[in-house]
DRENPA-3360 file (N, C-alpha, C; in nm, 2 decimals, always signed):
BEGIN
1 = XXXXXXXX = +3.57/-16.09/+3.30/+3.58/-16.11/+3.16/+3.45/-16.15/+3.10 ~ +3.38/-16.08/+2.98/+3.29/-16.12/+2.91/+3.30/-16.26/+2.85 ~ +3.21/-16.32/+2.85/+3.24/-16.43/+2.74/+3.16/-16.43/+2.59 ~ +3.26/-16.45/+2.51/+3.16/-16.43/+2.44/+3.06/-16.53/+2.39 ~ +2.98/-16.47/+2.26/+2.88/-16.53/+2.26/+2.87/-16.62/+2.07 ~ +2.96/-16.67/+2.06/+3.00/-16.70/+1.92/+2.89/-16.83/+1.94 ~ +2.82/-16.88/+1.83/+2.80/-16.98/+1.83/+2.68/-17.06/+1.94 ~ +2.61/-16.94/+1.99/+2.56/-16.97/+2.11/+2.39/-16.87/+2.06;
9 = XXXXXXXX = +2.30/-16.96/+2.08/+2.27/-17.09/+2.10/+2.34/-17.20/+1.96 ~ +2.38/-17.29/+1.97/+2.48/-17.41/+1.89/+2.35/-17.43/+1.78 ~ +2.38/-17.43/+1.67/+2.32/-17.42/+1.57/+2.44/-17.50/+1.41 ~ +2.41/-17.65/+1.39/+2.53/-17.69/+1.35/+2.50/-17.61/+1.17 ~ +2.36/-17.54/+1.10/+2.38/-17.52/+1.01/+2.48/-17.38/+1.00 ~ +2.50/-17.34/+1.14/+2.59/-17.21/+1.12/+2.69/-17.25/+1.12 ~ +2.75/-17.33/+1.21/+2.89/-17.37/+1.23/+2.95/-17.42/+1.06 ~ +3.06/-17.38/+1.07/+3.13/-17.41/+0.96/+3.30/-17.51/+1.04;
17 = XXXXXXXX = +3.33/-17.53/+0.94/+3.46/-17.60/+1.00/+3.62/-17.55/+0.95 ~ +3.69/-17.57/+1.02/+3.87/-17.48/+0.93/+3.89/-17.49/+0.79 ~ +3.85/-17.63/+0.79/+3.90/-17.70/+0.64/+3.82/-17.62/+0.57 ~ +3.66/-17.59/+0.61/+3.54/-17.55/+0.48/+3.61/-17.42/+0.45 ~ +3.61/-17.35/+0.61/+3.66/-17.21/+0.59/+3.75/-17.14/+0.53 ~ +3.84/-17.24/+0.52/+3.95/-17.16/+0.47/+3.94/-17.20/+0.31 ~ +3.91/-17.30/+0.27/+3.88/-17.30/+0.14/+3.79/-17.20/+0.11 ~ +3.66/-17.19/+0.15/+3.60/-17.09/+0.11/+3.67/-16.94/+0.10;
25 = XXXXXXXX = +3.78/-16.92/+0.19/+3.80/-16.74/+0.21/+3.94/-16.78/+0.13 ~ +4.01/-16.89/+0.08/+4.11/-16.89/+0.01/+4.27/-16.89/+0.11 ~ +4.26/-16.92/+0.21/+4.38/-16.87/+0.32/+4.41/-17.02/+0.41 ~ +4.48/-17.05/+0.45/+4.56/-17.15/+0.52/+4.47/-17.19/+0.68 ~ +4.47/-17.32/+0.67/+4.48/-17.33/+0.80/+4.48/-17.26/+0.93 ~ +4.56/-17.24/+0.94/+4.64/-17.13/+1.04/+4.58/-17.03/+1.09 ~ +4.57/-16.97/+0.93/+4.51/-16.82/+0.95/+4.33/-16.86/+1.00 ~ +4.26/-16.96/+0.94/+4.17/-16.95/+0.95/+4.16/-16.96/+1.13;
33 = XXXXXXXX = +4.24/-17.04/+1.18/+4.23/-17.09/+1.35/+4.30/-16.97/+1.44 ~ +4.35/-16.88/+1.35/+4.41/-16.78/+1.40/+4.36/-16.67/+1.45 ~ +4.20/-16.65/+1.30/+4.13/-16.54/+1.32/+3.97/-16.58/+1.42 ~ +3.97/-16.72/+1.40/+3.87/-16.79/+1.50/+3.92/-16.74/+1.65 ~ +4.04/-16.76/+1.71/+4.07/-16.72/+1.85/+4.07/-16.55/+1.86 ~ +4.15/-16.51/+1.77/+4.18/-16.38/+1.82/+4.09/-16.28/+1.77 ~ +3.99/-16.32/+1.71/+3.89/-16.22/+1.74/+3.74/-16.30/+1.71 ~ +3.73/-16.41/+1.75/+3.59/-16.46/+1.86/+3.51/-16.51/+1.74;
41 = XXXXXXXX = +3.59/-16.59/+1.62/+3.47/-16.60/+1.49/+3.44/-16.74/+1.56 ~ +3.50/-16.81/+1.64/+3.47/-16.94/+1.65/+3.51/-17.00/+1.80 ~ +3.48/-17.11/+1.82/+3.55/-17.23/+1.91/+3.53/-17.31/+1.94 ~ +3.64/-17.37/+1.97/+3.65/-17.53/+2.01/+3.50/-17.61/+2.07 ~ +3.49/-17.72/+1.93/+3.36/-17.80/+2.00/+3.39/-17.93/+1.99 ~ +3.34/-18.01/+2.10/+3.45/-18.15/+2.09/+3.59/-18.17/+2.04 ~ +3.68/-18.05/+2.08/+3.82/-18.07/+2.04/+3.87/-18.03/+1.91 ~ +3.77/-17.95/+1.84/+3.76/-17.89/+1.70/+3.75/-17.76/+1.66;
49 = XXXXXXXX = +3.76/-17.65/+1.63/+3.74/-17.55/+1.58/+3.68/-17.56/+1.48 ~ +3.52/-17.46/+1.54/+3.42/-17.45/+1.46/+3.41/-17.30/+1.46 ~ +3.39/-17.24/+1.34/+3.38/-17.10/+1.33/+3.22/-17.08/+1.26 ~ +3.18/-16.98/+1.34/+3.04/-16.92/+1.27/+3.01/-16.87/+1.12 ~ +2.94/-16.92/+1.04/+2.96/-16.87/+0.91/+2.93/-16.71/+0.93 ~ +2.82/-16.69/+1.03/+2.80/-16.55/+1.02/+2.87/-16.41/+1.08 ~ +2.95/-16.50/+1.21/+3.10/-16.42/+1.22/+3.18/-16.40/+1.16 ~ +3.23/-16.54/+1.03/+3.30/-16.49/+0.96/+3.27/-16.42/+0.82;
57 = XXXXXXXX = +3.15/-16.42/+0.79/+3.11/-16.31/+0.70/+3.13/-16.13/+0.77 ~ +3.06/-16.11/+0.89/+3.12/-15.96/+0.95/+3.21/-15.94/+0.94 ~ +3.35/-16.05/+1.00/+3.50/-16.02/+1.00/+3.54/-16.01/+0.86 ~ +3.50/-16.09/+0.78/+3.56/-16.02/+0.60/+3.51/-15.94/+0.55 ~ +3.39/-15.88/+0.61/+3.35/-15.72/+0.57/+3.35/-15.64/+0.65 ~ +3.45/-15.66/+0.75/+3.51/-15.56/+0.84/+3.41/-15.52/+0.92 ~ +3.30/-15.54/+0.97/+3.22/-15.50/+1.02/+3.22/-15.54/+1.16 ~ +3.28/-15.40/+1.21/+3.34/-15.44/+1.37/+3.20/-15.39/+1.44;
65 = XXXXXXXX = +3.12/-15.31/+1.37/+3.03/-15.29/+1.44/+2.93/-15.43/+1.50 ~ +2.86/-15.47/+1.38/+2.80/-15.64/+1.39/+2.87/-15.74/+1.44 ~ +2.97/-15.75/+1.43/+3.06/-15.84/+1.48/+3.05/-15.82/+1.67 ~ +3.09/-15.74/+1.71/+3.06/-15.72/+1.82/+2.92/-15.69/+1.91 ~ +2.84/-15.67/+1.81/+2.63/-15.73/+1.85/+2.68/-15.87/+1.88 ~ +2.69/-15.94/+1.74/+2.73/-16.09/+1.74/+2.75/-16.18/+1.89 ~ +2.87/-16.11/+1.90/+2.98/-16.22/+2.04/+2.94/-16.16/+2.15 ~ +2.83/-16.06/+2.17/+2.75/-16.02/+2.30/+2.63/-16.04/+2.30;
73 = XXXXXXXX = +2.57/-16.17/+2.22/+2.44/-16.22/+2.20/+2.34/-16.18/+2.14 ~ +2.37/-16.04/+2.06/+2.24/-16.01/+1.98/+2.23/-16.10/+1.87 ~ +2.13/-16.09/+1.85/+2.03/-16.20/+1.74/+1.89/-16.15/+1.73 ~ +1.87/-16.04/+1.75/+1.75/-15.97/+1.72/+1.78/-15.83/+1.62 ~ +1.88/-15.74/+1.63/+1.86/-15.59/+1.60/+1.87/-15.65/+1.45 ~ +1.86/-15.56/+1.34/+1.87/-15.56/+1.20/+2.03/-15.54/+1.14 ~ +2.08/-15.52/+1.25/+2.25/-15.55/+1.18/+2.25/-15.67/+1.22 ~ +2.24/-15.70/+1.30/+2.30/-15.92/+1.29/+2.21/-15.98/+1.19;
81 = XXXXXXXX = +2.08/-15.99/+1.25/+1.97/-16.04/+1.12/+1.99/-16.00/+1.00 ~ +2.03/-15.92/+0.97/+2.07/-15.88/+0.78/+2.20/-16.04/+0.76 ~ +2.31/-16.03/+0.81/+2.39/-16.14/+0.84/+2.35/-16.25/+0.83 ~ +2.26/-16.29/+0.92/+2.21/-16.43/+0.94/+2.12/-16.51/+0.80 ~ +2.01/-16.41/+0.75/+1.96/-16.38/+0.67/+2.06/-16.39/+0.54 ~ +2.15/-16.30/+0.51/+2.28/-16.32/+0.37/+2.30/-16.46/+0.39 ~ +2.34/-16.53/+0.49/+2.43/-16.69/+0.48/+2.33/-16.76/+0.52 ~ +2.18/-16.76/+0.48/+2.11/-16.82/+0.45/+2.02/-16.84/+0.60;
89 = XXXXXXXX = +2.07/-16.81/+0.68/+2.03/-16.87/+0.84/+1.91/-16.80/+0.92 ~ +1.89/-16.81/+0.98/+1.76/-16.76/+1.10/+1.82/-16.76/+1.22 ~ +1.84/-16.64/+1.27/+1.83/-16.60/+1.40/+1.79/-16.67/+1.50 ~ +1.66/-16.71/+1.48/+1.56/-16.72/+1.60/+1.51/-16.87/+1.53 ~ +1.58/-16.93/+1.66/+1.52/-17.09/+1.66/+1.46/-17.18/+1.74 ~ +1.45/-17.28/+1.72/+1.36/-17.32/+1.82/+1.41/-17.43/+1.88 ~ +1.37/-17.44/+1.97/+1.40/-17.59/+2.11/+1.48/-17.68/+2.02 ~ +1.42/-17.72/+1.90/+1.45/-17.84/+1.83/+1.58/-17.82/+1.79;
97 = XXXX = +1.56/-17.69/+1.66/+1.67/-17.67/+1.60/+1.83/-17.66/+1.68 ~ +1.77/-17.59/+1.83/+1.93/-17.56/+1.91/+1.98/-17.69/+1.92 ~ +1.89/-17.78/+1.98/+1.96/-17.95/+2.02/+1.97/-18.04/+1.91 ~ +1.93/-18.00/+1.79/+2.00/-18.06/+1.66/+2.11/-18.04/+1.59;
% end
């Protein structure tokens, strides 16, 4: 089994949280933690569901393509970095930023 690669390297300006998420996309609880498991926007960190802002920008623009660079660790090609880049973020970080 692959694992994927959501959220990895841990980067807390990506991480978003249920409550943010689903206010932001307008949808319930539920659905937000529903679409975090069953198709890899997010997961559990210290007992929490945390979803990637930039997974869940691909998954609401349907972009199965990027979405799946995404959770197989790309962070270099120009389909994820266009993503990272829209929600304000950087790809490529450094020592500091992962353990902050």
């Amino acid at each position: 089994m692959n694992r994927l690669r959501v959220l990895v390297p841990w980067d807390s300006r990506e991480a978003i949280c249920v409550t943010e998420a689903a206010s932001v996309v307008g949808c319930s609880l539920v659905t937000v933690r529903t679409w975090a498991a069953l198709h890899g926007l997010g997961r559990r960190v210290g007992g929490r569901w945390m979803l990637s802002r930039v997974a869940l920008t691909m998954y609401l623009d349907g972009d199965a393509k990027a979405l799946a660079a995404y959770l197989q660790g790309d962070r270099e090609s120009q389909l994820v970095v266009a993503y990272f880049e829209r929600c304000g973020l950087s790809p490529v970080m450094s020592p500091a930023q992962v353990t902050g």
